[in-house]
C-alpha positions as CSV (number, residue, x, y, z in Angstrom):
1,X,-160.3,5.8,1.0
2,X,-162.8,4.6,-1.6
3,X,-165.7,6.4,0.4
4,X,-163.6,9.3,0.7
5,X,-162.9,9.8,-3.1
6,X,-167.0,8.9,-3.9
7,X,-167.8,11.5,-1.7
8,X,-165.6,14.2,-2.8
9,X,-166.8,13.4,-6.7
10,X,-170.2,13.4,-5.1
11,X,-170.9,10.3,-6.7
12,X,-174.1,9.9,-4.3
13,X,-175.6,13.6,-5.5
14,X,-174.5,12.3,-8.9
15,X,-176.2,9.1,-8.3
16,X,-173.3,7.2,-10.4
17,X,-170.6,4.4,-9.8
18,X,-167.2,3.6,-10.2
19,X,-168.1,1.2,-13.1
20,X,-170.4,4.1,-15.0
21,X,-167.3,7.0,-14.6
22,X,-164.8,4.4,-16.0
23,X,-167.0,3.4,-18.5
24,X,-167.8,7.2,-19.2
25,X,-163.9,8.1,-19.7
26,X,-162.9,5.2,-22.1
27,X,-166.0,6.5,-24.1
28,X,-164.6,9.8,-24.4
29,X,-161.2,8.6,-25.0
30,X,-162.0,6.4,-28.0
31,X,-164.7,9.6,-29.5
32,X,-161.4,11.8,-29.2
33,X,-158.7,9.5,-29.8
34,X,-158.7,10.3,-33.5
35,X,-156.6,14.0,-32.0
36,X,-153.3,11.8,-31.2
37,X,-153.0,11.5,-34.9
38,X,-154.1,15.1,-36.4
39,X,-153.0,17.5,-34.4
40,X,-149.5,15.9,-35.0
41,X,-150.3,15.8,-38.5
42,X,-151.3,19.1,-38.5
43,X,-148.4,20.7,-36.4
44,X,-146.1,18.9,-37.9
45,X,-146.9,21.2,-41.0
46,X,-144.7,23.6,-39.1
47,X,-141.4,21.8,-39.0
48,X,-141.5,20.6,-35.7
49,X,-141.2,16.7,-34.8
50,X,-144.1,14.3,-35.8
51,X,-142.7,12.1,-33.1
52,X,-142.1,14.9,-30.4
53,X,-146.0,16.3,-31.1
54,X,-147.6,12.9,-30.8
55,X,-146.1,12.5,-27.6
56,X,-146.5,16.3,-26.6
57,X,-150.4,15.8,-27.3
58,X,-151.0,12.7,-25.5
59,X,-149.4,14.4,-22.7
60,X,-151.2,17.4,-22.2
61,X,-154.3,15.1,-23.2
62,X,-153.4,13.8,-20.0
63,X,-152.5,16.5,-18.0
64,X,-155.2,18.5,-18.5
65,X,-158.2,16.3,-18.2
66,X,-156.9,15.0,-15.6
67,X,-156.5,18.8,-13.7
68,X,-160.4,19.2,-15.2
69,X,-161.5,16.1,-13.0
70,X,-159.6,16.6,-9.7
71,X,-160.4,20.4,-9.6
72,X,-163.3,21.0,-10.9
73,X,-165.2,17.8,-11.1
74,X,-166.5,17.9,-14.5
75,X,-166.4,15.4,-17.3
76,X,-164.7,17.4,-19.3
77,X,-161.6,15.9,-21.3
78,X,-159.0,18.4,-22.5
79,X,-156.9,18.3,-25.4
80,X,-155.0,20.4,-28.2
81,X,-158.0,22.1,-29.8
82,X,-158.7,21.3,-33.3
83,X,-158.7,25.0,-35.0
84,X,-156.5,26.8,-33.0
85,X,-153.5,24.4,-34.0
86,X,-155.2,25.2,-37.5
87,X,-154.4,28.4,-37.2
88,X,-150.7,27.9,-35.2
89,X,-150.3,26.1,-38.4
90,X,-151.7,27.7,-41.5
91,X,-152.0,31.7,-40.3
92,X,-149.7,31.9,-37.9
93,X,-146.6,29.9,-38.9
94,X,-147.2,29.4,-43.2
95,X,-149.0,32.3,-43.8
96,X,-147.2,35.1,-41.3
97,X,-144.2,33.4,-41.5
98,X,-143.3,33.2,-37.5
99,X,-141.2,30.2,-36.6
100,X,-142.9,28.0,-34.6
101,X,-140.8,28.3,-31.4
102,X,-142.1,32.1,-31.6
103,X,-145.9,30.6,-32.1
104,X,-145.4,28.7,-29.2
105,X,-144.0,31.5,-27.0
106,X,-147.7,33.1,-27.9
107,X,-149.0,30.2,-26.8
108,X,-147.5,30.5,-23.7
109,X,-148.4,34.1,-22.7
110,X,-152.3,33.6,-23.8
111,X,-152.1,30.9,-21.1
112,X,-150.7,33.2,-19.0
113,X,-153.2,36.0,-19.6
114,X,-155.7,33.0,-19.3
115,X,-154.3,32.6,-15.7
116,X,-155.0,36.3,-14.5
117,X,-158.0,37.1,-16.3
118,X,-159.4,33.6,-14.3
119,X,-157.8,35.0,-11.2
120,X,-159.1,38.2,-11.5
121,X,-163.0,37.0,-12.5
122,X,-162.8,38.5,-15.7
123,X,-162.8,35.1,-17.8
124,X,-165.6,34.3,-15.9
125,X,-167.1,38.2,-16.9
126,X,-166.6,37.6,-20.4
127,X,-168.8,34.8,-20.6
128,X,-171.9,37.1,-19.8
129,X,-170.9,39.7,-21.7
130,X,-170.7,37.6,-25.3
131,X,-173.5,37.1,-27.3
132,X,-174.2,33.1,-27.2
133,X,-175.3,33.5,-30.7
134,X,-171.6,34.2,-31.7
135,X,-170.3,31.6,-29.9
136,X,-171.9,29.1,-32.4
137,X,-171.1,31.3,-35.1
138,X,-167.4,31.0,-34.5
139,X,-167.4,27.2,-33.8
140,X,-169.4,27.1,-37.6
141,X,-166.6,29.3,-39.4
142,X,-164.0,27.4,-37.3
143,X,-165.7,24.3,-38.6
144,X,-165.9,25.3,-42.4
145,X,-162.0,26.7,-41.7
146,X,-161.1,22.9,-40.8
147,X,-163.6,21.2,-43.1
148,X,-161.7,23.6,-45.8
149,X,-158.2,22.5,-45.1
150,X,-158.8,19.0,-45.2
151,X,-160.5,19.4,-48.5
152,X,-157.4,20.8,-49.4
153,X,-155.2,18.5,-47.6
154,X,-157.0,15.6,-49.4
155,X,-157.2,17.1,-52.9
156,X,-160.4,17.1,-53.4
157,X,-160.5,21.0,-53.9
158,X,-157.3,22.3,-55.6
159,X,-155.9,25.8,-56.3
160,X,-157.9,27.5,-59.7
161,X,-156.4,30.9,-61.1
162,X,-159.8,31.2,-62.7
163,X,-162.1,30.5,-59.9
164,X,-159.8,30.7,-56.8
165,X,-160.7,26.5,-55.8
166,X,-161.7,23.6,-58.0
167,X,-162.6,19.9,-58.0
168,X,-159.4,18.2,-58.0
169,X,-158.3,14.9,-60.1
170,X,-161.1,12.8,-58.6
171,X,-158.9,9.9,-60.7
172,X,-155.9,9.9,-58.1
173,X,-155.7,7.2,-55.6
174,X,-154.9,9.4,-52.8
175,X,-158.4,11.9,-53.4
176,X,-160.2,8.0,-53.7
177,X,-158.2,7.0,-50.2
178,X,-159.5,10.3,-48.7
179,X,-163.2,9.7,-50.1
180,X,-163.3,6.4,-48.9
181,X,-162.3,7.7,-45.8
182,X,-164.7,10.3,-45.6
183,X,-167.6,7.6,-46.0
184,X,-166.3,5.1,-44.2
185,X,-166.4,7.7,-40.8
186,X,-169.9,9.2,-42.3
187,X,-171.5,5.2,-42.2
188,X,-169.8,4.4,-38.8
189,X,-171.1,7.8,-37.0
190,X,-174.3,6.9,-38.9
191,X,-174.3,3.5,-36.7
192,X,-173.1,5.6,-33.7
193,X,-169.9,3.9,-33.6
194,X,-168.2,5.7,-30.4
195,X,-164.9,5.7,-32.5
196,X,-165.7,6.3,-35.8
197,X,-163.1,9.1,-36.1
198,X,-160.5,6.7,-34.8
199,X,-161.7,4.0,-37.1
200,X,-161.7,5.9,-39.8
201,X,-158.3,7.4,-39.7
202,X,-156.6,4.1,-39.3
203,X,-158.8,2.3,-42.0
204,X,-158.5,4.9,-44.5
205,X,-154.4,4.2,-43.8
206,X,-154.2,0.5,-43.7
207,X,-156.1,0.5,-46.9
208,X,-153.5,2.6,-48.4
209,X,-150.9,0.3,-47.1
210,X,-152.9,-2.1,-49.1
211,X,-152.6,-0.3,-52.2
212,X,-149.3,0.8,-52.0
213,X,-150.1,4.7,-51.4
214,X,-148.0,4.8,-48.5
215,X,-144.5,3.9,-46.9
216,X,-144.9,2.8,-43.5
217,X,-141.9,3.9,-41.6
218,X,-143.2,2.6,-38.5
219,X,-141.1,-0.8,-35.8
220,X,-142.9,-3.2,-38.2
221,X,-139.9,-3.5,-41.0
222,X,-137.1,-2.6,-39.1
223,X,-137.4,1.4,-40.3
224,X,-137.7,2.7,-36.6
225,X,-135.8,0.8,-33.6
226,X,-138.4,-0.5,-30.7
227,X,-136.6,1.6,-28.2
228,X,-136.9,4.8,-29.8
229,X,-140.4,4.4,-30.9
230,X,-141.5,3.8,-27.6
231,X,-139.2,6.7,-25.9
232,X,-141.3,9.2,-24.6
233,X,-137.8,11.2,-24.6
234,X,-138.6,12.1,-28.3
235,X,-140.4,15.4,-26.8
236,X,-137.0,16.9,-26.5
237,X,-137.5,17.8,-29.9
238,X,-139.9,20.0,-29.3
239,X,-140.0,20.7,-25.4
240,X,-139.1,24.5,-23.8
241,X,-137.9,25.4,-26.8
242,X,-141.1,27.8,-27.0
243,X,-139.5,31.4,-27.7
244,X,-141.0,33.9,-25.2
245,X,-138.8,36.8,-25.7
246,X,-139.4,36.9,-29.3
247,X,-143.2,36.9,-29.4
248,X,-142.9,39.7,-26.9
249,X,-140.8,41.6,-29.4
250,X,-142.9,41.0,-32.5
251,X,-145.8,42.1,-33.5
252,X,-148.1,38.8,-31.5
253,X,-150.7,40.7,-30.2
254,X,-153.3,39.7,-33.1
255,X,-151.7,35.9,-32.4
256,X,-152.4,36.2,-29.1
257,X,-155.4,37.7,-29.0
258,X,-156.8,35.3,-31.3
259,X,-155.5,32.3,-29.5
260,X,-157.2,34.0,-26.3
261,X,-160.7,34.6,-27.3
262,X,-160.8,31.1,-29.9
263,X,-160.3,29.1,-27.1
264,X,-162.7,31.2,-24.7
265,X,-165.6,30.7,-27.2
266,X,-164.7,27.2,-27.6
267,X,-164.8,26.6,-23.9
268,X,-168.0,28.4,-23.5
269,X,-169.8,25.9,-26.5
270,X,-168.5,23.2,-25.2
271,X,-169.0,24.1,-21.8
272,X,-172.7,25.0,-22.2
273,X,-173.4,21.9,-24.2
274,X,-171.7,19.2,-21.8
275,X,-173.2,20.6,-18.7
276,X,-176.6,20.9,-19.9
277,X,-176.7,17.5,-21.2
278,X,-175.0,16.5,-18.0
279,X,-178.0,18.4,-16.3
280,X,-175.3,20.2,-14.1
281,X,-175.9,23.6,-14.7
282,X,-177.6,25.6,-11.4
283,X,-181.5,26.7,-12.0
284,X,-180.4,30.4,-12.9
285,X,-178.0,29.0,-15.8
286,X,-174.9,29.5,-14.1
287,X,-172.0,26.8,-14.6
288,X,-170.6,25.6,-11.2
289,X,-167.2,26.0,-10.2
290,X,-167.0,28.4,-13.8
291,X,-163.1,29.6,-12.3
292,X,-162.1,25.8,-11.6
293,X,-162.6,24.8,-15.1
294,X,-161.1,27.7,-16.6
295,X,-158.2,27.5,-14.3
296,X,-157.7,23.9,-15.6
297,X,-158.0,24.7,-19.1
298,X,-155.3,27.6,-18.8
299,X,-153.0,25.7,-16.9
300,X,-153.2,22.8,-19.3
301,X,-152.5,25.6,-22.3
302,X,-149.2,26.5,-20.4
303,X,-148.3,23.1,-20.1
304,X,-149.0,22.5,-23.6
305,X,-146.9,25.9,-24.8
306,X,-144.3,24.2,-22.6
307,X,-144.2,20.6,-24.0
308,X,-145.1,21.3,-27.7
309,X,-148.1,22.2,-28.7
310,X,-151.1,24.8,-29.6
311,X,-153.6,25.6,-27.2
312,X,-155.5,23.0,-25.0
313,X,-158.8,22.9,-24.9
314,X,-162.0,20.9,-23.7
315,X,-163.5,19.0,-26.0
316,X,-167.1,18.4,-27.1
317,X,-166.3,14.8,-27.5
318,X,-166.6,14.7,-23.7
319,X,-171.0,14.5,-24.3
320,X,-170.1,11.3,-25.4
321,X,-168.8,10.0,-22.1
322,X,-171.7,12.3,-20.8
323,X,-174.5,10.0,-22.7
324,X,-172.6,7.0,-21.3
325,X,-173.4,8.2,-18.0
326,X,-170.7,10.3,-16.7
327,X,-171.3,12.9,-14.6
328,X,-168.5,13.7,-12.5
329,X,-164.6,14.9,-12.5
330,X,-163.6,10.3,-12.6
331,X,-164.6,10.3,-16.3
332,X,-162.3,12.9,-17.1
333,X,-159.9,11.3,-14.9
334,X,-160.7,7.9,-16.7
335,X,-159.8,9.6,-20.1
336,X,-156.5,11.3,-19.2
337,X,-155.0,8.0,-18.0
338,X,-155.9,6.5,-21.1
339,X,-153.9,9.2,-23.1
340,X,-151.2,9.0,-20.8
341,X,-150.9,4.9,-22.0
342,X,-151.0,6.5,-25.6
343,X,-147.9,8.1,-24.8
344,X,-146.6,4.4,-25.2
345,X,-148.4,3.6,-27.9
346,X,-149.0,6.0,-30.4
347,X,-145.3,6.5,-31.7
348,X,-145.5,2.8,-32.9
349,X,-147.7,4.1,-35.6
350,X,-145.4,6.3,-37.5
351,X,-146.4,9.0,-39.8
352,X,-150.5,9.1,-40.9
353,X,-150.5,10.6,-44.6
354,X,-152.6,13.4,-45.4
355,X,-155.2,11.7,-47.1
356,X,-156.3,9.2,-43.9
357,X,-155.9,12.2,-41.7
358,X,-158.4,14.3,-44.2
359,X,-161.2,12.8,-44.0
360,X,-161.2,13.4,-39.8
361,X,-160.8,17.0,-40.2
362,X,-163.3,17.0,-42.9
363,X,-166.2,15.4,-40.8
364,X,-165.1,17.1,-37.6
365,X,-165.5,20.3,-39.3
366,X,-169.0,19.3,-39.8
367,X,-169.6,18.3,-36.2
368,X,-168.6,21.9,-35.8
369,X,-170.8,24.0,-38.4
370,X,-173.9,21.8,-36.7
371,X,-173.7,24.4,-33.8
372,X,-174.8,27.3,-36.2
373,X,-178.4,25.9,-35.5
374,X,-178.5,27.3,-32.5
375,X,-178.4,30.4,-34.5
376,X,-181.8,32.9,-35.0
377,X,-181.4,33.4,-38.6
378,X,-185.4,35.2,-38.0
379,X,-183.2,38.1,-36.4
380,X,-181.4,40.3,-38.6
381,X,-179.6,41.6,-35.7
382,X,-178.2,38.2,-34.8
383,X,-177.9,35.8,-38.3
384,X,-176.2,39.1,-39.5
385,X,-172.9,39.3,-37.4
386,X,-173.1,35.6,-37.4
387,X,-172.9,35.3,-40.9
388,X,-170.6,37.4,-41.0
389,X,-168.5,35.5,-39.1
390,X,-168.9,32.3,-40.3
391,X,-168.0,33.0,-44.0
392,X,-165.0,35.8,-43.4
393,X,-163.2,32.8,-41.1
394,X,-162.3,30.4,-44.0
395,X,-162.6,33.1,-47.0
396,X,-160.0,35.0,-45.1
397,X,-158.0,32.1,-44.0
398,X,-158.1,33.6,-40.4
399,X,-160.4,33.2,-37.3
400,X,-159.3,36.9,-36.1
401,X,-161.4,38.2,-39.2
402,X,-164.2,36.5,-38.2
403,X,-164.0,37.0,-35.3
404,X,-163.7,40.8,-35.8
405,X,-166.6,41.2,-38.4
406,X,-168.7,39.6,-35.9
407,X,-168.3,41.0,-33.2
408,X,-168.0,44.6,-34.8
409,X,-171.0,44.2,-36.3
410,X,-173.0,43.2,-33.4
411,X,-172.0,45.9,-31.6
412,X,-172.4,48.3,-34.3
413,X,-176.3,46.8,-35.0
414,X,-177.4,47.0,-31.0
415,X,-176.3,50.9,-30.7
416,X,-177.9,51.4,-34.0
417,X,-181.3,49.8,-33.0
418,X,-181.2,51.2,-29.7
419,X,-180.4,48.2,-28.0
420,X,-176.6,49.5,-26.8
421,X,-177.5,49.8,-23.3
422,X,-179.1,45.7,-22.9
423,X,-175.0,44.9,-23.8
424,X,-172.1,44.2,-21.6
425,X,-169.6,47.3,-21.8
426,X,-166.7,44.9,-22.4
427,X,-168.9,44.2,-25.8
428,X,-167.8,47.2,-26.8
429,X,-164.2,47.3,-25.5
430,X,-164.4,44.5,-27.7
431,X,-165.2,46.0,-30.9
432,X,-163.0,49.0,-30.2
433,X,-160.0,46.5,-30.4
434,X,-160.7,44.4,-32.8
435,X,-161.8,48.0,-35.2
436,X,-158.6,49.4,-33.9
437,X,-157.0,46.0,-35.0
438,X,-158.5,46.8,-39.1
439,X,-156.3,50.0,-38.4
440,X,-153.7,48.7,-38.0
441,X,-153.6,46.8,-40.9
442,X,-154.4,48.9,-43.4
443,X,-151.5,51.4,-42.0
444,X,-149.1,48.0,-42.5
């Protein structure tokens, strides 16, 4: 049996071991552990259960890397995707004003839609026919979007009639928690601490505790009963009770459509940079088994619309488990186990406050705007749209504005340089939506 499963994870072509993969997969876990605590934070924003999200996360955590490993034999861990459940929580549900049940249903039907484009090869199209240089322009907006929020969330930046943000009260304890925070994850990812983020988060709160700046409502003083922290039954609170039939009768197809394409260019980013660290893309730079991985991730998304949660995604975190030496579908495997024991676990914690939670979504935000390197700023053409981009996504407070000056641009700037004809068509199809999209708007 053991021979059997080595050789279907070609572990021999791969020239690893049992010992490296499982070592690979509790790498990644710890790197993205830090999720199980802000994307319930974040969500949570919403009205839905703290509880019922944490438990929702870990799950589809599990779910999905573990679909990533058996099908397509990648090291690729999944998990709720940090920026789209920014925007479930801060566009979509705060700022439009759509219950989150209805969110949810959108969630649902861009999984869907993920499904048959995958199916149908067009996913797999796309991928060809979208400039790379985007790509890293939209994981840097999403990056200074997140970076943003958590300024806000930590009050560090505050609200200013005058000049739109400020510096906030650097004298309250909670901004000093957050900045403590914030250095204490900038020193340990200086040291390459695997799980700085992790570390971080609950240092920055049991420091708090220390100083009275929180309430711990967790088992330890009686607050919560052992039983029910540990119930895993706590997701009824927020499983199937995604609403389907209203996102099809609102007006979800910017939702949607945003919630489709953020997740495609983060799958692509991370996709390229895991694989090519991994060294398992083919000579001509195609991705193996490209259908596999993004049936994975749209099934996982489904699940996660299901159970309670925004769009799953894989996660960049997985190079870690990648540099530890994993290069097959077991570390990915390795990792989703591990979230399913979190499932167990992470309800014993109780509710993280906003300003240990901050300082993650701060410093991932930076991890994030690092991939605007990859950028040519020499090229008009390209630095440009991806400008563009990357400041309209948090001065708008909304990734479908980046995404839409971008991509606009771009296409506008290749036809205007007669360079049209070197682009995909569906470049254009692109545009044409996303310009017919600004119509819309101004008509509304």
């Amino acid at each position: 049996m053991r021979t059997r499963l080595e050789t279907y994870f070609r572990f021999a072509e791969h020239q690893t071991t049992w010992r490296i993969e499982t070592l690979a997969g509790l790498t990644t876990f710890i790197t993205m552990a830090y999720i199980i605590f802000v994307n319930p934070a974040i969500l949570s924003e919403t009205g839905m259960s703290l509880a019922a999200v944490t438990i929702a996360t870990c799950l589809c955590a599990a779910i999905g890397s573990i679909l990533m490993g058996i099908l397509a034999n990648y090291p690729l861990a999944l998990a709720p995707g940090m920026g789209l459940n920014a925007y479930f929580t801060y566009t979509v549900v705060k700022g439009m004003g759509v219950p989150w049940q209805t969110a949810l249903g959108a969630v649902f039907i861009s999984g869907i839609i993920f499904l048959l484009l995958t199916f149908g090869g067009i996913r797999q199209r796309l991928v060809g026919a979208i400039p790379y240089q985007l790509h890293a322009a939209v994981a840097g907006g999403i990056g200074l979007f997140i970076a943003f929020i958590g300024l806000r969330n930590a009050g560090i930046i505050v609200p200013s009639p005058a000049t739109t943000v400020t510096l906030g009260n650097m004298h309250s304890p909670t901004v000093l928690l957050a900045i403590f925070g914030i250095l204490l994850i900038a020193i340990l990812q200086a040291y390459q601490v695997k799980a700085s983020m992790l570390i971080g988060v609950l240092g920055t709160l049991i420091v708090g505790i220390l100083f009275h700046q929180t309430k711990y409502t967790g088992i330890l003083n009686g607050a919560v009963p052992l039983w029910t922290a540990i119930n895993p039954m706590a997701i009824k609170a927020t499983a199937f009770h995604l609403d389907i039939r209203a996102a099809l009768h609102m007006n979800a197809f910017e939702i949607i459509f945003v919630f489709l394409f953020v997740d495609l260019f983060d799958n692509i980013g991370t996709l390229v940079a895991v694989t090519e660290r991994a060294g398992l893309i083919n000579p001509d730079h195609t991705i193996p088994r490209l259908d596999r991985i993004f049936f994975a991730d749209a099934t996982a998304t489904v699940l996660g619309s299901l159970a309670g949660t925004s769009t799953v995604t894989s996660y960049i975190e997985s190079s870690a488990g990648v540099a530890a030496g994993g290069r097959t579908g077991v570390t990915a495997i390795v990792t989703g186990l591990l979230f399913f024991l979190a499932i167990f676990v992470a309800p014993l914690v109780g509710a993280i406050p906003a300003f240990a939670t901050a300082p993650a979504l701060i410093l991932v935000g930076a991890l994030m705007v690092a991939s605007a390197a990859r950028i040519d700023w020499d090229d008009p053409r390209v630095a440009i749209p991806s400008f563009l981009t990357i400041i309209t996504i948090p001065l708008t407070y909304s990734i479908a504005t980046g995404l839409s000056f971008g991509i606009i641009s771009f296409a506008v700037i290749e036809l205007a340089t007669g360079r049209g004809r070197r682009q995909h068509w569906m470049l254009y199809l692109l545009a044409t939506l996303f310009l017919l999209r600004f119509v819309y708007i101004a008509q509304t």
